[in-house]
C-alpha positions as CSV (number, residue, x, y, z in Angstrom):
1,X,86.9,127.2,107.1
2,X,89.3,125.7,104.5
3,X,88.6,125.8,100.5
4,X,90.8,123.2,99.2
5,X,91.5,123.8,95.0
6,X,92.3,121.2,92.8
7,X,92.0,121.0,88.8
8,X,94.2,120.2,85.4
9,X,96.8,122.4,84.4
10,X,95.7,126.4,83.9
11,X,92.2,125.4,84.8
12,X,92.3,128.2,87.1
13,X,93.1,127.6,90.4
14,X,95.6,130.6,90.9
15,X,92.6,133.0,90.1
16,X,90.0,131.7,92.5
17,X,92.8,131.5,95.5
18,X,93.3,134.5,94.9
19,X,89.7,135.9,94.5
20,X,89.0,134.6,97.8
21,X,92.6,136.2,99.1
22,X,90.8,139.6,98.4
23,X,87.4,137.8,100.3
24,X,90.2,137.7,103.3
25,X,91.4,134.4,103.2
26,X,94.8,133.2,103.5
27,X,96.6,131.4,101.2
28,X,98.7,128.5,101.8
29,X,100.1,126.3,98.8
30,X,101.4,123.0,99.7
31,X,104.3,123.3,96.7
32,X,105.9,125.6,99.0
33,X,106.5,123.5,101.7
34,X,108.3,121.5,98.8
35,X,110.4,124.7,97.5
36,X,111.2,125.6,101.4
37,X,112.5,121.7,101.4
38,X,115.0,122.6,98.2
39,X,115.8,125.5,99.5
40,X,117.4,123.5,102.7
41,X,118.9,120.9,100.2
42,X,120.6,123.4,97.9
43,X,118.7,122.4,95.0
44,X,117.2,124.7,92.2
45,X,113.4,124.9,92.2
46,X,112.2,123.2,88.9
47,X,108.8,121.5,88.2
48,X,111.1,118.2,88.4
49,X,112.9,118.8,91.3
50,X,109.3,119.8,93.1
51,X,107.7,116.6,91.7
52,X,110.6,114.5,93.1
53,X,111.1,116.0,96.3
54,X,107.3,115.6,97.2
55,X,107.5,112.2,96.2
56,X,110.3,111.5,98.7
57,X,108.3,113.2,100.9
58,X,105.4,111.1,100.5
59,X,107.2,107.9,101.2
60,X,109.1,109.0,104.2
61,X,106.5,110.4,106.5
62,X,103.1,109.2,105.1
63,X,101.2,110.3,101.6
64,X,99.4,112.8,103.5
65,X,102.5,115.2,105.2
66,X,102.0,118.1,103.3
67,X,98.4,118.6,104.2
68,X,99.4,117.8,107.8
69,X,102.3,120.7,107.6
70,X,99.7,123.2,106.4
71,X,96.9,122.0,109.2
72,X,99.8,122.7,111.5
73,X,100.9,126.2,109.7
74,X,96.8,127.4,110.2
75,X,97.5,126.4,114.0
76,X,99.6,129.5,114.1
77,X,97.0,131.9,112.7
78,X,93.2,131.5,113.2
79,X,91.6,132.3,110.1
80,X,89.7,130.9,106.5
81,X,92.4,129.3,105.0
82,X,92.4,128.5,101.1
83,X,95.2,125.7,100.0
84,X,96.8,125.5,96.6
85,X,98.6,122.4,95.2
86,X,96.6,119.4,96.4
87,X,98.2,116.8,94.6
88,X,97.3,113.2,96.7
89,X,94.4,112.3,98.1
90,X,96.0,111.8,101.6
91,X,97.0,115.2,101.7
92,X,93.1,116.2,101.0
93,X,92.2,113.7,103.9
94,X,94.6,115.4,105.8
95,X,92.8,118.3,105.8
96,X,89.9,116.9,106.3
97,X,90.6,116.7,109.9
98,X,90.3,120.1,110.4
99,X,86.6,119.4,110.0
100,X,85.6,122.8,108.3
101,X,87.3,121.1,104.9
102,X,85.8,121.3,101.4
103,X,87.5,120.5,98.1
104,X,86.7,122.5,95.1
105,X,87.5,121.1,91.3
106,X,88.4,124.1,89.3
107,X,86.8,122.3,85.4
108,X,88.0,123.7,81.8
109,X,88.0,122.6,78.4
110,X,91.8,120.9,77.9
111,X,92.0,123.1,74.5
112,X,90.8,126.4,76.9
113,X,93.9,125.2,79.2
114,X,96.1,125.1,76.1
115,X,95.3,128.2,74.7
116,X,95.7,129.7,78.1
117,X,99.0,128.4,78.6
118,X,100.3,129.1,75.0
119,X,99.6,133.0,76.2
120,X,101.3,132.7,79.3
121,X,104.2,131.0,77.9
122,X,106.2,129.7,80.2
123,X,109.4,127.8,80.0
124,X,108.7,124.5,81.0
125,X,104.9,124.8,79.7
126,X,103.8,122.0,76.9
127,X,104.5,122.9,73.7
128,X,101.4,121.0,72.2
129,X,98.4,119.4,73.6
130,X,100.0,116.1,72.8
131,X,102.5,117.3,75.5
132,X,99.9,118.7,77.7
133,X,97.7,115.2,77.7
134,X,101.1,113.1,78.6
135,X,102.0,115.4,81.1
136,X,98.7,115.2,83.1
137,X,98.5,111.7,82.7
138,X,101.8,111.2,84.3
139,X,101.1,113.7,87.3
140,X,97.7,111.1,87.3
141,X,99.0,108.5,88.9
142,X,96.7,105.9,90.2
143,X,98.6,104.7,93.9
144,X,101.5,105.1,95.5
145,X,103.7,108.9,96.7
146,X,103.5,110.1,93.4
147,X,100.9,112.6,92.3
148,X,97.5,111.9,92.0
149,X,95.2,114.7,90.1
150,X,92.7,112.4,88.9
151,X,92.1,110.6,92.4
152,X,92.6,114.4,94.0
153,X,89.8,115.7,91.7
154,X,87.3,113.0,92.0
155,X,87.5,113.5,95.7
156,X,86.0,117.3,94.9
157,X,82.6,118.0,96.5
158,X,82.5,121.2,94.2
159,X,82.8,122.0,91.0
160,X,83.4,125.8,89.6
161,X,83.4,126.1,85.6
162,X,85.7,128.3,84.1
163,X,85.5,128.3,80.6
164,X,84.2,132.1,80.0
165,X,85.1,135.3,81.8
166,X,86.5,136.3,84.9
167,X,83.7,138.2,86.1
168,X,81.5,135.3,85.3
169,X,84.0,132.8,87.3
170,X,83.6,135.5,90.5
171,X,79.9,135.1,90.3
172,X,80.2,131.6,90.4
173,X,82.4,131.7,93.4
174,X,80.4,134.3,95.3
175,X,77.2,132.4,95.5
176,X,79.5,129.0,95.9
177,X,81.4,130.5,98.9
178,X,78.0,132.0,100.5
179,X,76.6,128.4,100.3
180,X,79.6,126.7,102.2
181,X,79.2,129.3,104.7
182,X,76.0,128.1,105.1
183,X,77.2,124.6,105.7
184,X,80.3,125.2,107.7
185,X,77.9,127.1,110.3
186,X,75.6,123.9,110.3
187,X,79.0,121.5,110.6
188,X,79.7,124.0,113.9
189,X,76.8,122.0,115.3
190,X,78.6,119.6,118.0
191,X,77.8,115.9,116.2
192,X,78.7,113.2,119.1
193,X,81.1,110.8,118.3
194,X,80.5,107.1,116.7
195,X,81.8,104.4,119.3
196,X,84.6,103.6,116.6
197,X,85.5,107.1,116.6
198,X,85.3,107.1,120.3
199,X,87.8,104.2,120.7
200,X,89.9,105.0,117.9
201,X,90.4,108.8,119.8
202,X,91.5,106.8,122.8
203,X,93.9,104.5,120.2
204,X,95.8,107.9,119.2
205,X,96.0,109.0,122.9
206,X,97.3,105.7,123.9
207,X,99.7,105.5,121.2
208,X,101.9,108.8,122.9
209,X,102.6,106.2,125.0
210,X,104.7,104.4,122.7
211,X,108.5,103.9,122.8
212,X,109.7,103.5,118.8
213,X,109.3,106.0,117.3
214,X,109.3,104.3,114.1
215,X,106.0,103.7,114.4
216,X,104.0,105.0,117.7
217,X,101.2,102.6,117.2
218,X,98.8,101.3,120.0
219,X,95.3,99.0,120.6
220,X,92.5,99.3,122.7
221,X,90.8,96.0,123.3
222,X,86.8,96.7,124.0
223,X,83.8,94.3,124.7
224,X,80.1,95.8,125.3
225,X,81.2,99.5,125.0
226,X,84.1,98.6,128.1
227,X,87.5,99.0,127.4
228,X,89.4,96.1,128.8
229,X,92.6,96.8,128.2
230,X,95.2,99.1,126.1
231,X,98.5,98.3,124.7
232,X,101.0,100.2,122.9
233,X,104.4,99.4,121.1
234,X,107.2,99.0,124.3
235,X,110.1,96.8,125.1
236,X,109.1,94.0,127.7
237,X,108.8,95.4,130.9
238,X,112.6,96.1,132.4
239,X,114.4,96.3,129.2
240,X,115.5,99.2,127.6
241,X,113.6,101.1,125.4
242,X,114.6,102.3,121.8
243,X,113.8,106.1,122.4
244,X,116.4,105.8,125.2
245,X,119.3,103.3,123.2
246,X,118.3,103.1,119.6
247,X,116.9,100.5,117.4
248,X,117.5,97.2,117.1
249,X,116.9,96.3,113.5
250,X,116.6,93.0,111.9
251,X,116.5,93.1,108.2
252,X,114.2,90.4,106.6
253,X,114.7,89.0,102.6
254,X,110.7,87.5,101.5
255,X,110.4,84.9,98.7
256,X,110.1,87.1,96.1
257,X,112.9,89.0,96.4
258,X,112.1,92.3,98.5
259,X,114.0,93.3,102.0
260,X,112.0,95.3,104.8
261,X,113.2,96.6,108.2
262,X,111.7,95.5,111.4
263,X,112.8,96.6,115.1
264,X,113.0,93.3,117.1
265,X,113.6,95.5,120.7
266,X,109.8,96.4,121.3
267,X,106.8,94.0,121.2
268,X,104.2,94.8,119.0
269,X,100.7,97.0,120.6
270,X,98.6,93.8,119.9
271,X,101.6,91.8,122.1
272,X,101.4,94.3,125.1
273,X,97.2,94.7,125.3
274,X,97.2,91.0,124.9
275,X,99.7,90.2,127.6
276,X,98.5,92.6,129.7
277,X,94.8,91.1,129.8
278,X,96.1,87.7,130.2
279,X,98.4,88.8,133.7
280,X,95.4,90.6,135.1
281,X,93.2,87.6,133.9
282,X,90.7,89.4,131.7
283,X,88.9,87.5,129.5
284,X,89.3,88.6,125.6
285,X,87.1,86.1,123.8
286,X,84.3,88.1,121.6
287,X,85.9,91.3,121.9
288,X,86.8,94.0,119.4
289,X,90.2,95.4,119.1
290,X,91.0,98.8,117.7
291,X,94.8,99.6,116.2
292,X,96.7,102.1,114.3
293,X,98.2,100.2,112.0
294,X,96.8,96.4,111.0
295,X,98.4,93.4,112.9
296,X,101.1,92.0,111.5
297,X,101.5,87.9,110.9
298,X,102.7,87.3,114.7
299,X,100.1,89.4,115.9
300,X,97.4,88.4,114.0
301,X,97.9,84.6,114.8
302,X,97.9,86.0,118.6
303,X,94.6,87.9,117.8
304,X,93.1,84.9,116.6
305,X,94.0,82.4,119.4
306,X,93.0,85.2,121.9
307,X,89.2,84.9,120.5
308,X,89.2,88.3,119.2
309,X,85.5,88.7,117.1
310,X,86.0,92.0,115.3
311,X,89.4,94.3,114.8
312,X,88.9,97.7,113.6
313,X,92.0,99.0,111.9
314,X,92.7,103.4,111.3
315,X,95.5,102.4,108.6
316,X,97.1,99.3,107.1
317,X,101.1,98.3,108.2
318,X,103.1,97.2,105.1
319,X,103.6,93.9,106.2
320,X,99.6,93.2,107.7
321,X,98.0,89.8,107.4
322,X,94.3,91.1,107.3
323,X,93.6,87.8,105.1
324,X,94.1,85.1,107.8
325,X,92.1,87.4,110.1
326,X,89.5,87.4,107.7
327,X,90.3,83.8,107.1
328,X,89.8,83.2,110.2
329,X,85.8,84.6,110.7
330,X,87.2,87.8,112.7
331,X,85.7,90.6,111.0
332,X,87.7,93.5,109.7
333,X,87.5,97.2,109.2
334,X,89.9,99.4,107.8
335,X,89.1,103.0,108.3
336,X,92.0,104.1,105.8
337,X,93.3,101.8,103.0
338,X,96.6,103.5,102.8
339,X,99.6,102.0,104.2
340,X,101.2,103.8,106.8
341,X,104.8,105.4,106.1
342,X,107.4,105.7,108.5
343,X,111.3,106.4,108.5
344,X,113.8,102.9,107.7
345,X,110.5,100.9,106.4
């Protein structure tokens, strides 16, 4: 099981982490994935420098990397795992792969956080709740890498109120841990698979397949439960492959003003699955395609001329075109609204 914490400044997250340390969980926060990252930079560990480095974070490998590196830090030792620091809701869904996930809002007064951190003092601390109010409202963002409290804290399934005494606070969290016991052995209960969830598992298998690795994407094309084909991001059969001789990039100026990077060596997954069924004559029309990442222009034009009826999308691609698909009558489903972030984008 992992207990996920979230709440404002000195609402009291550091005491129920580690009230359920003594309960014999472990404790992982994601800030120190951030403080191990300055410690490899050579750069002084400051609120600042933490906020900054997670946003750079963010925007290089995906909003949700931090929650991945602890999911992959729990791999090494089995256990209840509570997690610190959640400051983005991808990071939350991260963890929510894990399955055994629930997210906790720790809920105070804002003038019992102020008092509590005019006793602690700290250096950095607001001075005033003025100062406290802008500082939360800039860690509040509303999109994007930087931090997200608000959005993180509405995602809570949980609430623990700590606006009175500690001992009352571990009452609270006794009979609130006993009761997700209760429901993480009820979630143990094998629950069989949607047929979206079943193709989109066979998406993310397919997708090791693929040969950039600025973006291992792939499609599975289905019609009445069959798969028909699979694609996933390659050069044309013959040619070299970037994983063996490097990008070839193509950098592209829009109307308004903003560049993007593109690797013109590979075809897209939609390209390949759509080939593929064309050289082994299967018939597309009515089907349902399932992607990583949401077609692009090109290969949403192809996707319409193919006869595709429905495309199911697990995240959307920075430069997608789900309008002309919808446009189009072909109806659309995005699992996960975010965009997906990969290196030279």
């Amino acid at each position: 099981m992992i207990i996920g914490i979230t709440g404002m400044f000195c609402s009291g997250k550091d005491t129920v982490a580690e009230h359920l340390v003594s309960k014999g969980f472990k404790h992982i926060s994601l800030s120190d994935f951030l403080r191990e990252e300055l410690g490899r930079r050579g750069v002084d560990v400051t609120r600042d420098n933490l906020i900054k480095v997670g946003n750079e974070l963010r925007a290089e490998f995906g909003h949700g990397v931090l929650g991945e590196r602890a999911l992959n830090a729990m791999k090494e030792k089995e256990g209840d795992y509570v997690v610190t620091s959640i400051r983005h809701p991808a990071e939350a869904k991260a963890l929510m792969q894990h399955g055994h996930f629930f997210l906790v809002e720790v809920r105070a007064p804002i003038k019992t956080r102020f008092q509590r951190i005019k006793k602690r003092n700290r250096e950095n601390d607001p001075r005033t709740l003025k100062e406290l109010k802008e500082k939360e409202t800039f860690e509040s963002a509303k999109e994007g890498p930087g931090q997200q409290l608000t959005n993180v804290r509405k995602m809570a399934g949980y609430v623990i109120k700590n606006d009175s005494t500690k001992a009352a606070q571990k009452k609270k969290l006794d009979r609130l841990l006993a009761d997700l016991r209760k429901k993480a052995a009820k979630m143990s209960t094998y629950v069989r698979p949607s047929w979206d969830e079943y193709f989109m598992g066979i998406v993310d298998a397919t997708a090791k397949r693929a040969t950039c690795d600025r973006g291992r994407t792939a499609v599975v094309i289905v019609k009445d439960k069959m798969i028909l084909t699979t694609g996933y991001v390659g050069s044309p059969m013959g040619l070299p492959h970037c994983d063996d001789v490097g990008h070839l990039m193509k950098k592209v100026v829009h109307e308004d003003g903003h560049e993007s990077q593109h690797c013109m060596r590979t075809n897209h997954a939609e390209v390949n699955a759509i080939a593929l069924a064309a050289r082994k004559g299967i018939a597309v029309e009515g089907a349902t395609l399932y992607c990583k990442m949401a077609p692009c222009h090109t290969c949403a034009k192809m996707v319409i001329n193919a006869g595709i009826k429905r495309v199911v999308c697990q995240k959307r691609y920075h430069a997608d075109s789900l309008d002309i698909l919808r446009e189009a009558g072909i109806v659309v489903t995005v699992l996960d609204d975010t965009i997906e972030q990969y290196a030279n984008q």
